[in-house]
C-alpha positions in Angstrom: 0.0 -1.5 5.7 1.9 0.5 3.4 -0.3 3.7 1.2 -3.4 2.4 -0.5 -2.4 1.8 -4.4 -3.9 4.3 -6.3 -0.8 5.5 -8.4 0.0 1.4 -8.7 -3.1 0.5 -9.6 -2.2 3.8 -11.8 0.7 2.7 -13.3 -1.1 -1.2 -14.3 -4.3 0.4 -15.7 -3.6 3.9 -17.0 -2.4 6.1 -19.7 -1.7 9.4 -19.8 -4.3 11.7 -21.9 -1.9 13.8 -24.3 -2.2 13.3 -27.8 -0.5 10.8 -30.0 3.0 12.4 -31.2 2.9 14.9 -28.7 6.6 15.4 -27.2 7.1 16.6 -23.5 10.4 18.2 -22.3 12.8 15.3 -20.5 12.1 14.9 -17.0 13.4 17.0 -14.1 14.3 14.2 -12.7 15.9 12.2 -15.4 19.2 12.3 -13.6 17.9 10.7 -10.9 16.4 8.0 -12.7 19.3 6.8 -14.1 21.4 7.4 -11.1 24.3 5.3 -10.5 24.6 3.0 -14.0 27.3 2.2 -15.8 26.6 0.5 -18.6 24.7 2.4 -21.5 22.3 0.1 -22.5 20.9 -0.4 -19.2 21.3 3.4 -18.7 18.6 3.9 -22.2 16.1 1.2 -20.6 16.2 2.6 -17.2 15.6 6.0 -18.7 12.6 5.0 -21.0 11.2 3.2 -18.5 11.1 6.3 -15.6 9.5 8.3 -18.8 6.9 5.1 -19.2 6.1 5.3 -15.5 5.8 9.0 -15.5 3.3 9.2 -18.5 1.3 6.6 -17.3 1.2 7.5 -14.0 0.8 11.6 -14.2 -0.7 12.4 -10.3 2.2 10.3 -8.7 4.3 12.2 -11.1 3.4 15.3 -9.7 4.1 13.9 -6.1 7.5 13.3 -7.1 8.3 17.1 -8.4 7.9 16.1 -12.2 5.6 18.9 -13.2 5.0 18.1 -16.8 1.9 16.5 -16.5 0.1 18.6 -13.7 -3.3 19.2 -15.8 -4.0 15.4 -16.6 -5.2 11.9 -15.2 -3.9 8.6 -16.5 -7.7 7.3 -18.2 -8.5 3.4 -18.0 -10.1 2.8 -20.9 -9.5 -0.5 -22.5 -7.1 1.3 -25.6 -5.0 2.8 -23.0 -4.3 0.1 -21.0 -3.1 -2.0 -24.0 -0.9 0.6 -25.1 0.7 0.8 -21.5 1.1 -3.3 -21.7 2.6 -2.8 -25.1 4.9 -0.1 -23.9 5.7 -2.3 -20.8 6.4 -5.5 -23.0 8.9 -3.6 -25.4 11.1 -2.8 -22.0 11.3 -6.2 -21.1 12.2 -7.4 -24.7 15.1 -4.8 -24.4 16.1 -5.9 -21.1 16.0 -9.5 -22.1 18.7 -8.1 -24.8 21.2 -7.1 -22.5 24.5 -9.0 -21.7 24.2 -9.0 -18.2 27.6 -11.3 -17.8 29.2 -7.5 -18.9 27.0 -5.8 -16.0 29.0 -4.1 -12.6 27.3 -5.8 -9.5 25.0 -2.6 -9.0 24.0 -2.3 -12.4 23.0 -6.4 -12.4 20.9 -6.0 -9.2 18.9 -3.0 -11.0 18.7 -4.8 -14.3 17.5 -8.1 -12.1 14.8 -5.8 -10.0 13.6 -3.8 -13.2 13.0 -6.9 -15.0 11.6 -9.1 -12.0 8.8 -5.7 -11.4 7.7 -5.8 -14.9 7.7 -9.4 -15.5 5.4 -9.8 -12.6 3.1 -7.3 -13.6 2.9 -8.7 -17.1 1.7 -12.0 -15.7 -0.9 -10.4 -13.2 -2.4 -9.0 -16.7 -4.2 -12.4 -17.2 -6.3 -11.2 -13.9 -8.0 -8.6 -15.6 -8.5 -7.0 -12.1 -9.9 -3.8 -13.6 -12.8 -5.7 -14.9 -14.0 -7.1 -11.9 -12.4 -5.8 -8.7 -15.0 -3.2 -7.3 -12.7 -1.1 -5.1 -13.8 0.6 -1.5 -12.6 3.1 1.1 -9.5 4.9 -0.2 -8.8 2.9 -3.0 -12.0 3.6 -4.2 -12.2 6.1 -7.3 -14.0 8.1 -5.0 -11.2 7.7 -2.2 -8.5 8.4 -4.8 -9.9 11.2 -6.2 -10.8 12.9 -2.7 -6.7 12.2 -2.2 -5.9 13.8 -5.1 -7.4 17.0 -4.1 -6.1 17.1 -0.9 -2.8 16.3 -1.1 -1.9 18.1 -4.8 0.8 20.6 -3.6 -1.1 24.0 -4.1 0.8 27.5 -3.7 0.3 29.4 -6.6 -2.6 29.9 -8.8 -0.9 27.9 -11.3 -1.0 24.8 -9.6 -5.0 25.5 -8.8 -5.6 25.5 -12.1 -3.8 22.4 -13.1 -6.0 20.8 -10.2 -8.9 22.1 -11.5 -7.8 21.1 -15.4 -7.5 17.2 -13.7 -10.7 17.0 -12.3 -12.6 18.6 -14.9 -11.5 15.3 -16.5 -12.4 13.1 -13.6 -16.1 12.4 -14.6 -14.2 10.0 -17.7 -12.5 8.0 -15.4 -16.0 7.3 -13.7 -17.0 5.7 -17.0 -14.0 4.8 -17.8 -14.3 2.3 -15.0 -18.1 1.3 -15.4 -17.1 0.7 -18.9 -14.5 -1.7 -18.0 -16.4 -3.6 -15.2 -19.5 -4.0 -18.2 -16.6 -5.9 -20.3 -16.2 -7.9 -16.9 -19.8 -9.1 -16.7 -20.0 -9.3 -20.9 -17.1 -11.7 -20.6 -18.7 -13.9 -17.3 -15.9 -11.8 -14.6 -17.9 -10.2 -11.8 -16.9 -9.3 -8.3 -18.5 -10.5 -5.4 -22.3 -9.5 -3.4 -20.4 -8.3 -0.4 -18.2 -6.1 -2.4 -20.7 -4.8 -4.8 -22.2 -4.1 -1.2 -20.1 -2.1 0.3 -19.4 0.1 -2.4 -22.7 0.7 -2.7 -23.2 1.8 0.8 -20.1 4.5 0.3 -21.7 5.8 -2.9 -24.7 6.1 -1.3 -23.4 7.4 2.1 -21.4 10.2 -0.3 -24.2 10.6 -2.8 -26.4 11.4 0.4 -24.3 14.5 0.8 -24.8 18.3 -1.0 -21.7 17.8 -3.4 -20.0 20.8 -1.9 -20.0 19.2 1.7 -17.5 16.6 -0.4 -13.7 16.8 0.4 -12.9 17.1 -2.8 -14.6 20.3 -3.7 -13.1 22.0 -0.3 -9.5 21.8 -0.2 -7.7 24.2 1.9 -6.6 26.6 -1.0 -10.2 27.0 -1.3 -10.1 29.2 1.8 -8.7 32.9 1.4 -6.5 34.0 4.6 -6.0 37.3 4.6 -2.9 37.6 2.9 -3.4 36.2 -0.9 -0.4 36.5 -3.0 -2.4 35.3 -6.1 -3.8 37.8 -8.6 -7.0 39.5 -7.4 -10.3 37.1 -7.8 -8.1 33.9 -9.4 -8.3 31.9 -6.1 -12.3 31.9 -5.6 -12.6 32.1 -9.5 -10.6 28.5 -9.0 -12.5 27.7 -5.9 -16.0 28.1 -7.7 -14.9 26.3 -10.9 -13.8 23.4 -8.7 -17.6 22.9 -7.0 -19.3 23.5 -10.3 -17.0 20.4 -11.7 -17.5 18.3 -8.6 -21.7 19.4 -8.3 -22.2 19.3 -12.4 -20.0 16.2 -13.2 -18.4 14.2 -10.5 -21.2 14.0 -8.8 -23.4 13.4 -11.6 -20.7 10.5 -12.7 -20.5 8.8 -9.4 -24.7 8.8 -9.3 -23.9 7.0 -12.8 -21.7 4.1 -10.8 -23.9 3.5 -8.1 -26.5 2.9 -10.1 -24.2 0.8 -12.7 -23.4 -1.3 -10.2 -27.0 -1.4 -8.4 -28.4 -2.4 -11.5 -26.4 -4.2 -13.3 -23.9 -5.7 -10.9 -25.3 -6.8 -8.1 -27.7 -9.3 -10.1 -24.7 -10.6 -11.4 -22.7 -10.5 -8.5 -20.8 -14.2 -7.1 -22.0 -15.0 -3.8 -20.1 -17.3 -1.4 -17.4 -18.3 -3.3 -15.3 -14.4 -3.4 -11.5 -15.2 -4.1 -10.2 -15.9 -7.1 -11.0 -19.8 -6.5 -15.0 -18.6 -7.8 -13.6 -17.4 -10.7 -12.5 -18.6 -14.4 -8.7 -18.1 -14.3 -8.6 -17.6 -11.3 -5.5 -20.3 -10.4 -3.5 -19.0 -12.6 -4.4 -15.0 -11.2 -3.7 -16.0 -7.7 0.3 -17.6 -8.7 0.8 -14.6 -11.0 0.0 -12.2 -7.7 2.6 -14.5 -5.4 5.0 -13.6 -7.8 4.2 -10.1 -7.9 4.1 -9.8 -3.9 6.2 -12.4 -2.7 8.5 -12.3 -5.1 9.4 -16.1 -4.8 8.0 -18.9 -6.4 6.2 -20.4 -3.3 2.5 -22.5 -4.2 -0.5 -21.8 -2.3 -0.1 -25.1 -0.7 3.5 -24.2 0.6 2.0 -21.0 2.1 -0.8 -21.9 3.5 1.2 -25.0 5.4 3.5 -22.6 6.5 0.7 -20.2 7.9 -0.4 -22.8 10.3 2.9 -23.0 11.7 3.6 -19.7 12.5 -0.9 -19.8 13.9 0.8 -22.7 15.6 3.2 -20.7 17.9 1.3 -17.7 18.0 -1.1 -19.6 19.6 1.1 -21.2 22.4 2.2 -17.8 23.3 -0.9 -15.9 23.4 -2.1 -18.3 26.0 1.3 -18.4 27.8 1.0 -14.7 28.2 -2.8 -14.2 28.9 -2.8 -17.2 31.5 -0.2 -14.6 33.6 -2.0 -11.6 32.4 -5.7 -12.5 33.0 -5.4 -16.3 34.7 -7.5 -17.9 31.7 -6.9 -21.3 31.0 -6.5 -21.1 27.6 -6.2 -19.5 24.2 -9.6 -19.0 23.5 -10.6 -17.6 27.3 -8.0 -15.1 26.8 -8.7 -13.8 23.6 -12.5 -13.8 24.6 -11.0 -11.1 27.6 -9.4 -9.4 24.9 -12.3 -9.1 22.5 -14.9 -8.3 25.1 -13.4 -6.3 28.2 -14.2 -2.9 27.6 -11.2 -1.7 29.1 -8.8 -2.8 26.9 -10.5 -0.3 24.4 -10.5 3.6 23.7 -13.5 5.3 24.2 -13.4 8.6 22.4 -11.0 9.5 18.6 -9.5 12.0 21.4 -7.8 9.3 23.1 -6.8 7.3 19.9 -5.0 10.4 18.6 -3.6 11.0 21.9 -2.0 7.6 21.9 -0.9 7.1 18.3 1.2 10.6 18.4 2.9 9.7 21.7 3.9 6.1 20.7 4.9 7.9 17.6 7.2 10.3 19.6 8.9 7.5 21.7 9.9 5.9 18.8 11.2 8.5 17.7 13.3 9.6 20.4 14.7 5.7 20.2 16.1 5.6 16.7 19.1 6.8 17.1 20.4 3.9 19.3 19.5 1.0 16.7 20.0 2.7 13.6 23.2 4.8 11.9 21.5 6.3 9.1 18.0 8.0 9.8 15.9 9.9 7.2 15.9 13.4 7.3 11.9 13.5 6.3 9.3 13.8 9.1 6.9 11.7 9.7 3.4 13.2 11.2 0.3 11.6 13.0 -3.1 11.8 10.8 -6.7 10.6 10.9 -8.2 8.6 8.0 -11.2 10.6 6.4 -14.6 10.3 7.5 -15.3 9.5 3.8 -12.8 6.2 4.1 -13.0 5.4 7.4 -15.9 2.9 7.6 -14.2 0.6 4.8 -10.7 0.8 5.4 -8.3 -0.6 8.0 -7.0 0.1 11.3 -4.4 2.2 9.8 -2.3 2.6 6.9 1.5 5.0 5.9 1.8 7.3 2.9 5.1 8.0 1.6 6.5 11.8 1.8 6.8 13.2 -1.6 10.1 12.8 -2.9 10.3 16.8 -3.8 10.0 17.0 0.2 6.7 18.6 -0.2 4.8 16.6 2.0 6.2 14.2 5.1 5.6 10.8 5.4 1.7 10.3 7.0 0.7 7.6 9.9 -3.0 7.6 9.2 -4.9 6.4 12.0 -8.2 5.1 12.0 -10.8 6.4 14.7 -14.1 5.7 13.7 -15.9 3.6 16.4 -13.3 4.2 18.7 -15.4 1.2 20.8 -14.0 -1.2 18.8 -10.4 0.1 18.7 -8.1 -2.3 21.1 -5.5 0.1 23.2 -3.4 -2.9 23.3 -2.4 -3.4 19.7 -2.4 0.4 19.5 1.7 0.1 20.1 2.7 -2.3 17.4 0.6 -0.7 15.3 2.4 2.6 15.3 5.7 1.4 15.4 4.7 -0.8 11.8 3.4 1.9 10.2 5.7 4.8 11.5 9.1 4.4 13.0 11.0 2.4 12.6 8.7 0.9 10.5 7.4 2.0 7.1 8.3 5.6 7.5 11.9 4.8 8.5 12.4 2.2 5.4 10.8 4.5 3.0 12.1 7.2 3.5 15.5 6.5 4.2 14.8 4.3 0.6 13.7 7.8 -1.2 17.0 9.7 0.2 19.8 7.3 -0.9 22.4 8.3 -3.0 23.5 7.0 -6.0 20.8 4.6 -7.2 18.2 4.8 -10.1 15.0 6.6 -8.6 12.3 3.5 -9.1 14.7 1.7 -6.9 14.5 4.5 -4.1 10.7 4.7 -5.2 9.2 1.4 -5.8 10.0 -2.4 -4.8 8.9 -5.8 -3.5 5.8 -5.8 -1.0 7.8 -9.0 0.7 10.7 -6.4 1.9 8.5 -3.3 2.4 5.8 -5.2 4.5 8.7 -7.6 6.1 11.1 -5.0 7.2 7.6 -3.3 8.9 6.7 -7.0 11.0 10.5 -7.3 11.8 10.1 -3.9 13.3 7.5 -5.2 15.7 9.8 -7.1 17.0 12.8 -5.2 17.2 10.6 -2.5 19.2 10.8 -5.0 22.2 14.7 -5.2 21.8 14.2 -1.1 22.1 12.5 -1.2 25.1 9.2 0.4 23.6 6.8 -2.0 24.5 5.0 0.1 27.3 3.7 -3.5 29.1 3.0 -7.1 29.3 -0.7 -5.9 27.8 0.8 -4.0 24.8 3.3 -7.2 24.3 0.4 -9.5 24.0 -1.2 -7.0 21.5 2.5 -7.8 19.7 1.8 -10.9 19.4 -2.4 -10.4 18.8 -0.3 -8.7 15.6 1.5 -11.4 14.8 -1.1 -14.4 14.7 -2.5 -11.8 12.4 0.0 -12.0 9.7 0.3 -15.9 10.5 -3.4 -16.0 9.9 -3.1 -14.0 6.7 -0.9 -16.9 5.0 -3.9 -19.2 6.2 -6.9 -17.0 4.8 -5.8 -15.9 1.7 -4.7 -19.0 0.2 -8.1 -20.0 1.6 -10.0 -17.8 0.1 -8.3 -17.6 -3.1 -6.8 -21.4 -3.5 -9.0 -23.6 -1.7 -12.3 -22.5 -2.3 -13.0 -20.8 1.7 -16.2 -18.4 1.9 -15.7 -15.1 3.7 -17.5 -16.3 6.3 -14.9 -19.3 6.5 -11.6 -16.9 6.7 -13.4 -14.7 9.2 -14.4 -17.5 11.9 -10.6 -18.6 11.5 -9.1 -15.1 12.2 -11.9 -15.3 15.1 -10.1 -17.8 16.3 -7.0 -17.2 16.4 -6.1 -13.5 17.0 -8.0 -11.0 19.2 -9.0 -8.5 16.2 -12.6 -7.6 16.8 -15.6 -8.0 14.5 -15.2 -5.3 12.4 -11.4 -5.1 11.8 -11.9 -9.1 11.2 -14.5 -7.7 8.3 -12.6 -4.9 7.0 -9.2 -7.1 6.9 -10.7 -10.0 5.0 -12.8 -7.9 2.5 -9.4 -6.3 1.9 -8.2 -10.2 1.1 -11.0 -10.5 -1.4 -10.2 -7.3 -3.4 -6.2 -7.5 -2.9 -4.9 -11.2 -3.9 -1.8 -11.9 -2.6 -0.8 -9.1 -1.0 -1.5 -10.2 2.3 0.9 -12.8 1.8 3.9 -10.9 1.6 3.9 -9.7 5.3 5.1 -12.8 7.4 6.8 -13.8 4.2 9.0 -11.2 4.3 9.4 -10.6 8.3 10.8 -14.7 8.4 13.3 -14.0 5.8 14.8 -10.6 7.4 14.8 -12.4 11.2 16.3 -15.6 9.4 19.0 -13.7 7.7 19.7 -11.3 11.1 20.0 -15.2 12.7 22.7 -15.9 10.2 24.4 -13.0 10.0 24.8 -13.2 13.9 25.9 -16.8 13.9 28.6 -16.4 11.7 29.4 -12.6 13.1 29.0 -13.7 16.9 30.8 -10.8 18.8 31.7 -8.7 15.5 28.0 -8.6 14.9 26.7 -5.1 14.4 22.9 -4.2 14.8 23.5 -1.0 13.4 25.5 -2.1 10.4 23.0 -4.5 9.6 19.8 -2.3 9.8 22.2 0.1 7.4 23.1 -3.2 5.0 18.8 -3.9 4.9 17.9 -0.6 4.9 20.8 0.7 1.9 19.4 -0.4 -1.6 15.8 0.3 -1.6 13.1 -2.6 -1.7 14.9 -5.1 -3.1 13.2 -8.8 -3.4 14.3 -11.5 -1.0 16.7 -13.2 -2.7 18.5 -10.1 -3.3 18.5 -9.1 0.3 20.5 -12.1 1.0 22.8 -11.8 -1.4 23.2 -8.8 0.0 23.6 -9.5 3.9 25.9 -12.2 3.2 28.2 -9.9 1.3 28.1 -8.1 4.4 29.0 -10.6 6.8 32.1 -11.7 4.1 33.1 -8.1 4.3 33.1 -7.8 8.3 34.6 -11.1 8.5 37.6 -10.3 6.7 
């Protein structure tokens, strides 16, 4: 899975706190934004738009070296998120202006992706997700505000203070967002028991805690070593300013949601019925968020039939495979020996580690024979936070920072390291690593001559496809380490099938949580509590899971093509650099771009 989506979520819900009329210097990167267009129109829109997205999104600003908002959150109250839509709606009107029959091939493509992002997220405004969604794990407030601390570049006593400046504002967002969720339940929009649930364990697993044992009140700069550069007392002035805000507001704020949504939400709170099929609207939500991650106009029906073809195969093969592995007899014997042999899993977040940052290291001694162009930004092996790790996934990337301040991150999850399989450990790591996420990403943030929300943003259907199709083209690399770590491949890959299945389930057909889980059960060999984790992350997400075997089909069925038509001239390098060369574009606009390709070879 690609980064949790705080600074999306940012971007939909947010605005940034500076006055009305206040005027900020350009952006340092307003070159880059408008990188590589021709025509001046565009060139204004594209331009307005990057200053829209940094305004509104101010901490994912700051990750991408724009400075000019380093003291300030993006607030969610219900003013500022209409002025973002407003803002949002005026681009599109103005792209809807341009003459695109006068548009260079490049600048059509970004005209066609600028206005296909915005689009989509205008329709997924009828969801009123930030009225109802109660978040967990890292996408939590909690979670995102913990982030924040930790990963805001600090080197000089400047940038302490900027941090300190943002989350002396934090306790607003708190109520910000309790403010929102009580419009939710005015208006009859509530999340469900089981999400209300967890949150509340979280809180109260965090509220449980002295406020200075939190991660956000101990970063690293916190620490003096010896050799301070900054003027004498500034860093544990900064230090202790940071724990009063966290012990005096944040935690006083977060005491203020847990009890919000004890009190108030819970009663409320849907019971079976979770997805979006439970709630008003909730059809038309659910085809607004296939647009936005698919990126194709495919029904719930259409995916969900497709689902159980791909559960279909999956199936045939896991048996195939586990009747040579184990001798069972059939696909439920061998996924009961892959569920329940202790064997199969780690024992200790010693040996998880251990594993994760040597598959990581194969891979990347292996790139250089598949791929021409590799990124120049390091990935690195992490563990996900104590304070996340209960209520998030397996394991999850975050992007580098485009100022190269920070390298691409594999988090890895090792809490219960019982219920960790060693066998899917491999596919894991090359998805969310190399040549996975880290390898589209980043070689998407360094490319040339191309607006900078191209190189920075883009459809979940490419960015969570080229990651499956990387699954399989670790096999073709010689990666796989056995037959055991080949049927965790393919434990992977019922996974994604099973995905299509659950959340058009849950969100289209009226399935309960308990009905998604026993189907996953079923068909793949994830255990208990990554079954639980992965469909509560259905519930809260809509569509999102979709995207992955979505996306994966498309980039193996255009490889087949290309091939066909290529047959000897066919290049496995040139392709990867053809997929890999204009950012996260949607589907259709990989294909146009592939077959161009194979026209160009061809001639």
């Amino acid at each position: 899975m690609h980064s949790p989506r705080a600074w999306i979520v940012a971007v939909a819900l947010a605005a940034c706190s500076q006055g009305k009329g206040h005027r900020m210097q350009p952006s340092p990167l307003a070159a880059d934004a408008v990188a590589g267009i021709t025509d001046a129109q565009l060139r204004a829109v594209v331009a307005d738009h990057w200053e829209h997205w940094m305004k509104w999104a101010p901490t994912w600003a700051t990750t991408l070296g724009d400075h000019r908002y380093d003291d300030r959150l993006a607030p969610r109250d219900a003013a500022a998120i209409a002025e973002a839509a407003a803002e949002r709606d005026a681009l599109l009107g103005r792209l809807a202006a341009l003459d695109e029959g006068k548009l260079g091939e490049i600048d059509r493509v970004t005209a066609a992706l600028l206005r296909g992002r915005l689009e989509a997220e205008r329709a997924v405004d009828a969801c009123k997700l930030h009225e109802w969604v109660v978040e967990t794990g890292g996408g939590s407030l909690f979670g995102e505000l913990s982030y924040l601390v930790e990963q805001h570049t600090v080197k000089t006593a400047a940038d302490a203070a900027n941090l300190v400046a943002r989350m002396d504002a934090a306790d607003r967002l708190v109520d910000d967002t309790i403010a929102n969720v009580g419009r939710g339940l005015a208006a009859g929009r509530v999340s469900s028991q089981e999400k209300v649930r967890r949150a509340l364990a979280q809180l109260e697993t965090e509220l449980g805690k002295p406020a200075g044992a939190w991660v956000m009140a101990t970063p690293a700069w916190t620490v003096v070593d010896g050799t301070d550069a900054w003027p004498a007392g500034e860093r544990a002035k900064l230090a202790a300013r940071l724990r009063e805000i966290v012990a005096t507001k944040l935690y006083p704020a977060f005491a203020r949601q847990r009890d919000f949504l004890r009190d108030r939400v819970m009663p409320a709170a849907r019971g079976e019925l979770e997805g979006l099929s439970g709630l008003a609207g909730g059809d038309a939500c659910y085809r607004a968020s296939i647009l936005l991650h698919v990126g194709l106009p495919r029904t719930p029906e259409e995916l969900h039939a497709l689902g159980r073809e791909e559960i279909a195969k999956t199936d045939r093969e896991i048996a195939a495979l586990g009747s040579r592995l184990f001798g069972t007899t059939d696909l439920a014997a061998t996924l009961k020996v892959l569920r329940e042999d202790p064997k199969l899993y780690f024992t200790t977040r010693e040996e998880i580690l251990a594993a994760s940052q040597a598959a990581l290291d194969r891979a990347k001694a292996a790139m250089a024979g598949y791929f021409s162009v590799l990124p120049k930004t390091d990935c690195v092996m992490r563990e996900i936070p104590a304070y996340e790790a209960p209520f998030t996934t397996i394991a999850y990337y975050r992007q580098p920072n485009y100022d190269g301040s920070k390298p691409g991150e594999y988090f890895v999850n090792t809490y219960q390291p019982e219920v960790r399989p060693r066998f899917e450990l491999e596919a894991l790591t090359w998805h969310e690593s190399i040549p996975g996420h880290h390898l589209q990403i980043a070689i998407a943030q360094e490319l040339g001559a191309l607006p900078a929300f191209r190189k920075l943003d883009g459809s979940t259907a490419y960015i969570e496809g080229w990651a499956l199709y990387t699954e399989r083209l670790a096999e073709e690399m010689g990666l796989y380490s056995s037959d055991l770590d080949r049927l965790g491949k393919l434990s992977y890959d019922a996974w994604r099938g099973s995905r299509l299945v659950v959340d058009t389930g849950l969100h289209a057909m009226k399935w309960t949580r308990a009905q998604a889980e026993a189907y996953m059960r079923e068909h793949t060999a994830l255990t208990e509590t990554n079954i639980s984790n992965e469909v509560d992350r259905y519930i809260g997400w809509p569509g999102q899971a979709l995207a992955y075997k979505v996306g994966q089909l498309e980039i193996v069925k255009l490889r087949a093509e290309a091939e066909a038509a290529l047959g000897a001239a066919f290049d496995l390098k040139g392709f990867h650099r053809v997929v890999l060369g204009s950012g996260a574009v949607t589907l259709p606009v990989l294909g146009e771009l592939v077959r161009a390709w194979v026209r160009d070879v061809k001639r």
